[in-house]
C-alpha positions as CSV (number, residue, x, y, z in Angstrom):
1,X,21.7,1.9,8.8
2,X,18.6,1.1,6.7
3,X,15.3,1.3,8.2
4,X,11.8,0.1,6.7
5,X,8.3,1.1,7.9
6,X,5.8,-1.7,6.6
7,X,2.2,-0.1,7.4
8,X,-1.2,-0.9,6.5
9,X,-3.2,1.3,4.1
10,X,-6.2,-0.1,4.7
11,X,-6.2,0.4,8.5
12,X,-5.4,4.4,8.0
13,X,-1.9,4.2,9.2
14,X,-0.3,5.5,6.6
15,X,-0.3,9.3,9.1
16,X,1.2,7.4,11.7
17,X,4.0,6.0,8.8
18,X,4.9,9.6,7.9
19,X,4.9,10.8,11.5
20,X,7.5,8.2,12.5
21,X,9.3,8.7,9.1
22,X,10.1,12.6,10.1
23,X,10.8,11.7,13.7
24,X,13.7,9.1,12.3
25,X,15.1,11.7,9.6
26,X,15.2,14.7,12.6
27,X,16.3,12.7,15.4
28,X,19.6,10.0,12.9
29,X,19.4,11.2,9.6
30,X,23.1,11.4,10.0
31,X,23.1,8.0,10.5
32,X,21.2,6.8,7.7
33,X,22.1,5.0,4.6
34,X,18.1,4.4,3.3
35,X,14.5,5.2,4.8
36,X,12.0,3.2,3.3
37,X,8.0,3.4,3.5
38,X,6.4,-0.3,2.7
39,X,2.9,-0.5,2.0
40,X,1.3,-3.5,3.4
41,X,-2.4,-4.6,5.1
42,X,-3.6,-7.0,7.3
43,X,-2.9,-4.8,10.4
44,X,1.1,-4.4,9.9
45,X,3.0,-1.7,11.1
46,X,6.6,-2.8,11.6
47,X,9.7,-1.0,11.7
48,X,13.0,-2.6,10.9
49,X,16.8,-1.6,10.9
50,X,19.1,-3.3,8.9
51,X,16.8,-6.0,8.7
52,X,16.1,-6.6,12.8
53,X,13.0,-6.3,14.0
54,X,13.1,-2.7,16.2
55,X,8.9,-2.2,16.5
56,X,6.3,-4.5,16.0
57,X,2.4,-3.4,16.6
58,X,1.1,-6.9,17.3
59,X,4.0,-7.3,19.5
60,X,4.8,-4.1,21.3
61,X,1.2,-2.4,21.1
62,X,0.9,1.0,20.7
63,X,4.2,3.0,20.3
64,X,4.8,6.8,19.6
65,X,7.5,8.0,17.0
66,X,9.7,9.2,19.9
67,X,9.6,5.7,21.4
68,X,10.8,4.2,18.2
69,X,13.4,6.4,17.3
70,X,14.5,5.9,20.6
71,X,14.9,2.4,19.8
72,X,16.6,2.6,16.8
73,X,19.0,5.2,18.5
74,X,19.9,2.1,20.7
75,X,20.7,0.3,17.8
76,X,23.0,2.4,16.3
């Protein structure tokens, strides 16, 4: 599986990025082919798996790196 994390420098969420980064490598590293961190702006933070849309801020709201990987997990 290959995941990206678009997030938005300017809006500080680069933490938030990295957080959610660690939580997916401790909770299906195993499962992983590629982790990748995508810089963006304009208020992204997405995450994606093999392309698919898994967490979207302007869509889901506010999420917490468990919740996501949980979401991924259900993808795998």
């Amino acid at each position: 599986m290959e995941v990206e994390i678009e997030y938005c420098v300017p809006c500080g969420f680069r933490q938030h990025a990295l957080d959610v980064q660690d939580a997916v490598l401790n909770g299906l590293e195993q499962e992983l082919d590629e982790l990748t961190l995508v810089m963006g702006d304009h208020g992204v933070f997405r995450v994606t798996a093999d392309g698919e849309p898994v967490y979207d801020k302007a869509e889901d709201g506010d999420l917490n790196a468990d919740d996501i990987v949980r979401d991924l997990r259900e993808q795998v």
